[in-house]
N, C-alpha and C positions, 0 to 999 in steps of 0.2 A: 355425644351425638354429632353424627357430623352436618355439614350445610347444607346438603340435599336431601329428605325425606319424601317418597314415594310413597302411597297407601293404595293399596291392588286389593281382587278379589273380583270373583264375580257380579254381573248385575246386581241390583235390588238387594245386598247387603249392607248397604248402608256405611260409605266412604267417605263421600260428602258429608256427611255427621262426622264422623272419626277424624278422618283429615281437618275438617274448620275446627274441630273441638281442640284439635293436639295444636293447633296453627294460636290458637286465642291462649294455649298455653303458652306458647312459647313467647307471646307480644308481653302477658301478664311479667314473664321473666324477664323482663326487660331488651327480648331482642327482636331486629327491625325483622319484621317477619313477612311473606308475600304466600298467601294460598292459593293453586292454581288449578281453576278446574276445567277438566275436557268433559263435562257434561251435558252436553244438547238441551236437555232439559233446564237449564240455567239452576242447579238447586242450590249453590250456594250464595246467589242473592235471597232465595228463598229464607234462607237459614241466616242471613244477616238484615233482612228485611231492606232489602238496597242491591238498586241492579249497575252491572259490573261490563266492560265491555274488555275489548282485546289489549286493554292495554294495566295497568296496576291503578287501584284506585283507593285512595285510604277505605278504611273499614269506619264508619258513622258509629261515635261510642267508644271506641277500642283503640286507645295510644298503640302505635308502632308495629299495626295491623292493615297490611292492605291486601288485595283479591283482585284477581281478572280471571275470566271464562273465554277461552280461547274454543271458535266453533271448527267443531271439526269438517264440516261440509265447506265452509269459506278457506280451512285449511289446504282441503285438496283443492279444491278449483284454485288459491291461489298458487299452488303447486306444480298443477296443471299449465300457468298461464306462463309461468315463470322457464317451466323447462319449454314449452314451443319458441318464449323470445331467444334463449340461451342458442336454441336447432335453427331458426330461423336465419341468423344473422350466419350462421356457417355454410347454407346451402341455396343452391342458383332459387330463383322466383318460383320455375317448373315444378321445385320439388317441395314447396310449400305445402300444400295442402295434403298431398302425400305423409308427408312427417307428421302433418296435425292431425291426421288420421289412425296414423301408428299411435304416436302418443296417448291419445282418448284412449284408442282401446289397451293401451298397456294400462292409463290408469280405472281399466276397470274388471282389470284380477286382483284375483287374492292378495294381496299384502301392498297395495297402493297406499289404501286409506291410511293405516300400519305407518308406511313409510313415511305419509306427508306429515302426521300426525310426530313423528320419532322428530323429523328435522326440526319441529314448531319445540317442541322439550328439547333439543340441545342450541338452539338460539336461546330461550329462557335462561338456559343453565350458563353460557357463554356470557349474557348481558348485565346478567343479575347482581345487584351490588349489595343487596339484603344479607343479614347476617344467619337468617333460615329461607330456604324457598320448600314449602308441604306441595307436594304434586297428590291431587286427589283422585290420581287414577296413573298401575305403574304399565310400562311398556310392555304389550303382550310376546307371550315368546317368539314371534314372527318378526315383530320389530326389532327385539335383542339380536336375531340372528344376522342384523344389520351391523354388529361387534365386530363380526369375523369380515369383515369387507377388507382392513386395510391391507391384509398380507396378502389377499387376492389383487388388488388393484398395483401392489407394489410390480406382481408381474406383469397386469395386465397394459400399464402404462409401459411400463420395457418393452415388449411385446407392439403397443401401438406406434410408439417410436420408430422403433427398427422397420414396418411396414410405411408407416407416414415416410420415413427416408430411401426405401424401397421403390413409392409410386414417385418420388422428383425423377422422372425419366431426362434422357439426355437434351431432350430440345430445351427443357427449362433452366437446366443447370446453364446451357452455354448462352442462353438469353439473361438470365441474373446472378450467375456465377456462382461456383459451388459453394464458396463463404456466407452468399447471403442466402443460398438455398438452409443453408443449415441455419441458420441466425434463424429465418421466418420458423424450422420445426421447433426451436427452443421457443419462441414465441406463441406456438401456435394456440388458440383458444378454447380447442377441446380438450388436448392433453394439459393443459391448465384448467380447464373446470375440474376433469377427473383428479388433478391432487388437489385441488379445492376440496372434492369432496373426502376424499382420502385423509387429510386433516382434520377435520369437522368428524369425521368417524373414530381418526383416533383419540380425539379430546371427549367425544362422548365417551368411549372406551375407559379413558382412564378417570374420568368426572365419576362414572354408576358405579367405578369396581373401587377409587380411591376416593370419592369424597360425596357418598350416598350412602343412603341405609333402606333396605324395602321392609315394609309392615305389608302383612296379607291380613285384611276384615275376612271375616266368616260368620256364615249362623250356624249354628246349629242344627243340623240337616244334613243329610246323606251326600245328596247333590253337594251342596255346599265345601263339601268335607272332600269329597273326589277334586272338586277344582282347584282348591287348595291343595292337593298333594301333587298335582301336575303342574299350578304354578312356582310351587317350591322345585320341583326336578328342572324346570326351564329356566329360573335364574341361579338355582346351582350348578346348572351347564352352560354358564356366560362368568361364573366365576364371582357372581353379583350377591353382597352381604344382605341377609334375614337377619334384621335385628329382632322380630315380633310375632304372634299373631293376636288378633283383637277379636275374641266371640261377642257379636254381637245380637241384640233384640232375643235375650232370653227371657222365658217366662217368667213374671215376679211368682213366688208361692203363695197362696191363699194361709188364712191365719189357719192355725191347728182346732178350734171350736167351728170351723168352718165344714158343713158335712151334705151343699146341695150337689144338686148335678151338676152346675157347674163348677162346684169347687173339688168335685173329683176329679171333671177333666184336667181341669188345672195340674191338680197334682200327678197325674197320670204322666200331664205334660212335660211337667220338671222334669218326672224321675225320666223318661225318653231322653234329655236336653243335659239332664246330670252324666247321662250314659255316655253320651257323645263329648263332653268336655272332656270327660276322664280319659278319652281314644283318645282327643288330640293332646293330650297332656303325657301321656303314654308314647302314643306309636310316630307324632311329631317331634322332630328334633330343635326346631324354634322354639323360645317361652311364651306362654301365654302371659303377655303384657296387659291386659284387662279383660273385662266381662260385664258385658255391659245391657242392665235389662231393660226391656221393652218400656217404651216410656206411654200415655196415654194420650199428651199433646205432642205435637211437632216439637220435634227439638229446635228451639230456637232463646236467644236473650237467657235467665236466669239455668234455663235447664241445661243449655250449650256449655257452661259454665261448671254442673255437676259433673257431666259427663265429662270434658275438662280433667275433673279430680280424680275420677275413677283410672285414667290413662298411666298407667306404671310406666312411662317413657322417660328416657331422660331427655331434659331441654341444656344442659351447658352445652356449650360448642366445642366442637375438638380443633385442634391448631388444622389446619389445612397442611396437605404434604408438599 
């Protein structure tokens, strides 16, 4: 297994279970383990009965288990705040509010949130000194397509270069002299933020494709079943390894002397849920690494713990490349 584990899948299939359960596997095996969730809803202090903030906090109970909940709403605004200071310090006073104006509404398309949220997971993955880091929720395929940036930016910095040495017109050159006109373009602060960031894209690049593994949760369900075949086509079009997938909250069956109405549904239920395992065991090219049925209380403490066992994951660690 390698260092980074992702767990994806649609809403309300049940991640935050799967991810904390594999994460408390892996502490059990002896390794410094760190679970990490982008859930709003805070449900992995729910699920360890202990609240978690932005930063790693031991797990109460659990050697060599810690968790932080990174919010995605404080994500973007600090994202937000962070690229007006960057624009800020590069352009006259006039054009201040202008730029803060662009900025807002850029981050409020499509693929902002995506974005601030991707750079918050590859700081994680960059700082991380943990022997497993579980992500319990993996990078949607908007955000992967943040992979393919570096060989655009490779030209788009070439490209900014040759225009940034283009506008030194002749009055500036003979006022600071053509040596230092070019000194200040190798210097200069934006075409250095952009291989800042062109670095940081290429070490997520090689972090998700060499030293990750993604697992997709699903239920049992149609919808469920479509989302899953489209998050599988978008991290095999980034080149990103499927070690799994995990069906989860399936019907327990009713005993066989069991004969009310609702031990019909029941069983009605299964054989629909038997139906659709067998599709994804069939027409999916991932294994099914567990199966895991519906439980009656919250998973949490002793049951965290079953589910746990039921996980066919492997926890050794592989050498890092």
């Amino acid at each position: 297994m390698r260092e980074f584990v992702f767990f994806g899948g649609k809403g309300g299939v049940g991640k935050t279970t799967v991810s904390c359960a594999y994460a408390l596997k892996c502490a059990q095996a002896g390794l410094d383990t760190l679970v990490v969730s982008t859930d709003p809803a805070h449900s992995t202090a729910d699920v360890f009965d202990q609240e978690f903030g932005d930063e790693p906090r031991s797990v109460e109970g659990h050697d060599g288990l810690s968790a932080m909940e990174i919010d995605p709403d404080e994500e973007v605004s600090e994202h937000l705040l962070e690229t007006k200071r960057a624009l800020a310090d590069q352009v006259s006073p006039a054009m201040v509010n202008e730029i803060d104006r662009q900025i807002e509404l850029a981050h409020q398309t499509p693929g902002a949130y995506e974005a601030a949220l991707f750079d918050r997971f590859i700081d994680v993955m960059r700082d991380s000194d943990h022997d497993r880091v579980v992500f319990d929720t993996a990078p949607t395929g908007g955000a992967l397509r943040l992979l393919s940036l570096p060989e655009f930016l490779d030209d788009w910095i070439a490209r900014l270069i040759d225009k940034r040495t283009e506008s030194i017109d002749l009055y500036e050159r003979a006022a600071i002299g053509n040596r230092e006109a070019r000194r200040r373009i190798e210097d200069d602060p934006i075409i250095e933020r952009l291989r800042e960031r062109k670095e940081m894209f290429e070490f997520a690049g090689h972090a998700l494709r060499e030293r990750a593994t993604f697992f997709l949760v699903l239920n049992p369900d149609e919808l469920s079943l479509r989302e899953t075949s489209r998050a599988l086509d978008d991290l095999d079009e980034y080149g990103l390894s499927v070690g799994g997938l995990l069906i989860n909250r399936l019907t327990p069956e009713p005993d066989g002397d069991e004969d009310g109405r609702g031990a019909r549904y029941l069983r009605e239920r299964c054989a629909n849920e038997r139906e659709r395992v067998a599709t994804v065991r069939e027409e999916f090219a991932p294994p099914v690494r567990g199966t895991i049925e519906t439980r009656v209380a919250e998973i949490k403490g002793d049951l965290l713990a079953e589910v746990a066992a039921e996980l066919d994951i492997e926890v050794a660690t592989e050498p890092t490349p």
